[in-house]
FIBADREN-364809 format. One line per 2 residues: number of its first residue (from 1); their letters; for each residue y, z, x of N, C-alpha, C, O. Coordinates in Angstrom, 1 decimal. Each point is the difference from the previous one (the first is absolute). Layout:
residues N
NUM = A = Y Z X Y Z X Y Z X Y Z X  ...
***
This chain:
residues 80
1 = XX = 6.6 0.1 24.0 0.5 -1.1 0.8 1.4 -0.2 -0.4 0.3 0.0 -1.2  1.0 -0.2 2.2 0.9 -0.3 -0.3 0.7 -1.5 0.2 1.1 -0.4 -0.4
3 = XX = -1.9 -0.1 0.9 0.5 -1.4 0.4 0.2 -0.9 -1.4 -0.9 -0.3 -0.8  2.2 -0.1 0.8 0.1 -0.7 -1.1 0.0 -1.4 0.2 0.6 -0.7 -0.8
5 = XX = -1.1 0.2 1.6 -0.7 -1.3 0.0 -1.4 -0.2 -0.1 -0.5 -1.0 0.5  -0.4 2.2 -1.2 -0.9 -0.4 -0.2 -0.7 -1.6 -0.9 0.5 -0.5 -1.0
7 = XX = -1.8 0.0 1.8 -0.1 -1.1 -0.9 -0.6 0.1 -1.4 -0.6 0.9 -0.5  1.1 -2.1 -0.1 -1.4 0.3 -1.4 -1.3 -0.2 -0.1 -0.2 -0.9 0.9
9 = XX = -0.8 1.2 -1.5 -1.3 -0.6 0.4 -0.7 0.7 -1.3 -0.1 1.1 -0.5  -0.6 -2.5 0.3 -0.6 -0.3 -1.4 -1.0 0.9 0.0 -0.5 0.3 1.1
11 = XX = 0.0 0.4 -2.7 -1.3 1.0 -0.2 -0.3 -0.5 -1.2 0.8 -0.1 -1.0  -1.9 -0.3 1.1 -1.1 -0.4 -1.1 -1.3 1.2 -0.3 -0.9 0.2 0.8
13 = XX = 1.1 0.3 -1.9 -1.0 0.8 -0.3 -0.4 -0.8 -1.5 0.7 -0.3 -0.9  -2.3 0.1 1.2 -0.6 -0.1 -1.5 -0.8 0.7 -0.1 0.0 1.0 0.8
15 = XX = -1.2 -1.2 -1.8 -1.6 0.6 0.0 0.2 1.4 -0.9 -1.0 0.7 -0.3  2.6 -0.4 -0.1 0.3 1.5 -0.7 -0.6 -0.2 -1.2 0.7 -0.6 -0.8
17 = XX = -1.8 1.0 0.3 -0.7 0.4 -1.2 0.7 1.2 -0.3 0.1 1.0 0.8  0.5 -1.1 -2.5 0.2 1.5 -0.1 -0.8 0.2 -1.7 -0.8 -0.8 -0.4
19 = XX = 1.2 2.0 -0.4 0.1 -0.1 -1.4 1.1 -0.7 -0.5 1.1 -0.2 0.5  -1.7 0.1 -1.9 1.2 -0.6 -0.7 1.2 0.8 -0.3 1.2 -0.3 0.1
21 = XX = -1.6 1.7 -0.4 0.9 0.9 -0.1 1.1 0.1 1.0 1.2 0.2 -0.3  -1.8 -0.5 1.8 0.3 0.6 1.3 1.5 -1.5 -0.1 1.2 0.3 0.2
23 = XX = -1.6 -1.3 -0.3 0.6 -1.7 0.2 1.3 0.3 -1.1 1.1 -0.4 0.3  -1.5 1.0 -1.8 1.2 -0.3 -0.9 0.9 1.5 0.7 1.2 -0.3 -0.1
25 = XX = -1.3 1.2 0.6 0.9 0.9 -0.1 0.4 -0.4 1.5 1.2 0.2 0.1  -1.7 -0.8 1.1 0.6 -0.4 0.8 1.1 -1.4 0.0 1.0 -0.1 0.7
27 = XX = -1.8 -1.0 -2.0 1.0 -1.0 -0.2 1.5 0.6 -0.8 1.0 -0.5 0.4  -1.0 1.7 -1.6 0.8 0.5 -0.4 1.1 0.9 0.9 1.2 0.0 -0.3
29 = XX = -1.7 0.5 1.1 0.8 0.9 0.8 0.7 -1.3 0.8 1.2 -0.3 0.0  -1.9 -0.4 0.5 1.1 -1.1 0.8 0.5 -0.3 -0.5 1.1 0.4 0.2
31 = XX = -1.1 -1.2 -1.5 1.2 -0.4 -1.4 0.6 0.9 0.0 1.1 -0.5 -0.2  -1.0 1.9 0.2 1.1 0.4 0.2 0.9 0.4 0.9 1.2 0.2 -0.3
33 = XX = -1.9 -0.1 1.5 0.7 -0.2 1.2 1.1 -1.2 0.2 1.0 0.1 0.7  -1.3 -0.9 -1.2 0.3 -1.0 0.1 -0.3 -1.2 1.7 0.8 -0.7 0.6
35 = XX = -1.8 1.1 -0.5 -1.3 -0.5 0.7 -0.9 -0.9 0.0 -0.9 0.5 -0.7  0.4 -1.8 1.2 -1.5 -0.2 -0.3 -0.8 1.5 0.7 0.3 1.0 0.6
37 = XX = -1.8 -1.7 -1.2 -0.7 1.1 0.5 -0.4 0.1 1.8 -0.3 1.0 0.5  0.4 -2.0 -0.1 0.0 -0.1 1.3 0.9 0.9 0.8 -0.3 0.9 0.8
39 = XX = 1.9 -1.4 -1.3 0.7 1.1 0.6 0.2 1.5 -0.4 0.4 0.8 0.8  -0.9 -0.3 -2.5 -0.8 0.7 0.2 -0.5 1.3 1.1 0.5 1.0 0.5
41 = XX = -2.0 -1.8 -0.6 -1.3 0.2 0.7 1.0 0.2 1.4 0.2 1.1 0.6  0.4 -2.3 0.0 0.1 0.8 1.2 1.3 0.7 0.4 0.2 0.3 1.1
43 = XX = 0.7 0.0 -2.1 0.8 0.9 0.1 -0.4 1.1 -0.2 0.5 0.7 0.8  -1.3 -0.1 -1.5 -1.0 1.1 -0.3 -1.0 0.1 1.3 -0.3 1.2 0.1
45 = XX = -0.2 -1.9 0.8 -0.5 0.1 1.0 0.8 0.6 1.6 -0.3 0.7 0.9  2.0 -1.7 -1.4 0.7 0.4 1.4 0.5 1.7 -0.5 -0.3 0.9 0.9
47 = XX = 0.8 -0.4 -2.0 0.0 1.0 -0.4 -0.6 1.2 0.8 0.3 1.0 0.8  -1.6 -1.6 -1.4 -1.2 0.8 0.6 0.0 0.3 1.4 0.5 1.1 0.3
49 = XX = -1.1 -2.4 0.7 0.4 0.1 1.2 0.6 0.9 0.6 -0.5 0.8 0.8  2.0 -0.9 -1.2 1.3 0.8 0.5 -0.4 1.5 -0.4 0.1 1.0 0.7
51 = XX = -0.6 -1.1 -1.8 -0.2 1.5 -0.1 -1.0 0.6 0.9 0.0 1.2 0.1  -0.8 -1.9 0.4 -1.4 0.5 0.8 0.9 -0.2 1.6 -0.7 0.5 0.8
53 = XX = 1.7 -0.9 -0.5 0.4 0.5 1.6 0.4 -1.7 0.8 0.4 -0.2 1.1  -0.8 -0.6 -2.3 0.1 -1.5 0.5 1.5 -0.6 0.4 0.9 -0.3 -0.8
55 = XX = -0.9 0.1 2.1 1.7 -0.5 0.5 0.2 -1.4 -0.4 0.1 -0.8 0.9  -0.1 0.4 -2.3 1.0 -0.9 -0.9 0.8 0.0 -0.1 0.5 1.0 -0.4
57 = XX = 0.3 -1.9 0.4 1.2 -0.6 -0.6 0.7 -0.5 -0.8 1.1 0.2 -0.5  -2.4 -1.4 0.2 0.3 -1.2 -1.3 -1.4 -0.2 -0.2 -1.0 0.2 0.7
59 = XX = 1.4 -0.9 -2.4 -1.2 -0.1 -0.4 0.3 -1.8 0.3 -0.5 -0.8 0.8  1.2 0.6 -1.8 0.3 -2.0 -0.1 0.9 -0.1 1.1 -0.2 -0.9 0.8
61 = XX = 1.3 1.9 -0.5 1.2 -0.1 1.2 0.1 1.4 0.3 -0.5 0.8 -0.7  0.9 -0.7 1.4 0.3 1.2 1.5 1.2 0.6 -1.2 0.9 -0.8 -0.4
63 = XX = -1.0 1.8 0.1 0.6 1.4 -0.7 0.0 -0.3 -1.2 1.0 0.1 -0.7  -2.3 -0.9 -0.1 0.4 -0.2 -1.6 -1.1 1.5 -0.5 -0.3 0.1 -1.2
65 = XX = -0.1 0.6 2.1 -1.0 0.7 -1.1 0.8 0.9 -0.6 -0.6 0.8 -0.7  1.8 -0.6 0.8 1.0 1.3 -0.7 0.2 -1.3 -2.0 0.3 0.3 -1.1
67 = XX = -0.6 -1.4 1.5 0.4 -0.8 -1.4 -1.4 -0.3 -0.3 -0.9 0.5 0.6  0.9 -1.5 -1.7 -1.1 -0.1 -1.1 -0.6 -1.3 0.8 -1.2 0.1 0.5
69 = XX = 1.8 -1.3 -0.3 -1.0 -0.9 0.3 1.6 -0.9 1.0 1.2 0.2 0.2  -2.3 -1.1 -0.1 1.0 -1.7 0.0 1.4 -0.1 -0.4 1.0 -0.4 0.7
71 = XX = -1.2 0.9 -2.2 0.9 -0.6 -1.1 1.0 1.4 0.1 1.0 0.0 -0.7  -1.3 1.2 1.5 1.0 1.2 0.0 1.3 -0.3 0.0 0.1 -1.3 -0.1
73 = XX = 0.9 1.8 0.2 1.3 -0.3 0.1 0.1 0.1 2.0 0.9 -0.6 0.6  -1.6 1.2 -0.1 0.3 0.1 1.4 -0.3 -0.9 0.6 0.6 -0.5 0.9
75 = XX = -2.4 0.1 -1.6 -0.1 -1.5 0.7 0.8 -1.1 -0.2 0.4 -0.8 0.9  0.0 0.7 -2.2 0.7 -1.2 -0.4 1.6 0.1 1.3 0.4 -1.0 0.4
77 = XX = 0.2 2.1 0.1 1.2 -0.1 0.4 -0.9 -0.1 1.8 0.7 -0.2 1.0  -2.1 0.3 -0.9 -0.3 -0.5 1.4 0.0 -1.3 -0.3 0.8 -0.6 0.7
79 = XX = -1.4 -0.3 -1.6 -0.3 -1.4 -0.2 1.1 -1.2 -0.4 -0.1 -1.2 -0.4  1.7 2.3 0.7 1.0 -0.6 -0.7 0.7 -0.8 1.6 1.0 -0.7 0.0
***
């Protein structure tokens, strides 16, 4: 999709049962990303997607998947 006025629209996922093991190495890798796990989980998802043939664009905004999240420097100069 190229249209850069796509809207935003909320996703709520619960009910994720995982291991403990699975939860600290997922909370740790986003700490380092410098991430919550949410954005995370679904930057790791739009990744995915894109790699499987999926016509995305953005994950939070229309061309942030080349940066890390929100807080990227590319988002920050769209939100400025």
């Amino acid at each position: 999709m190229s249209d850069r006025s796509q809207s935003r629209a909320s996703l709520m996922l619960t009910g994720g049962v995982v291991t403990s093991g699975f939860r600290a190495a997922l909370f740790a890798a986003a700490n380092r990303a410098g991430m919550t796990v949410n954005e995370y989980v679904l930057h790791a998802a739009a990744e995915r997607l894109q790699a499987s043939g999926a016509a995305i664009d953005g994950l939070f905004h229309p061309g942030d998947l080349a940066g890390h999240n929100d807080n990227s420097p590319s988002s920050q100069r769209r939100l400025a």
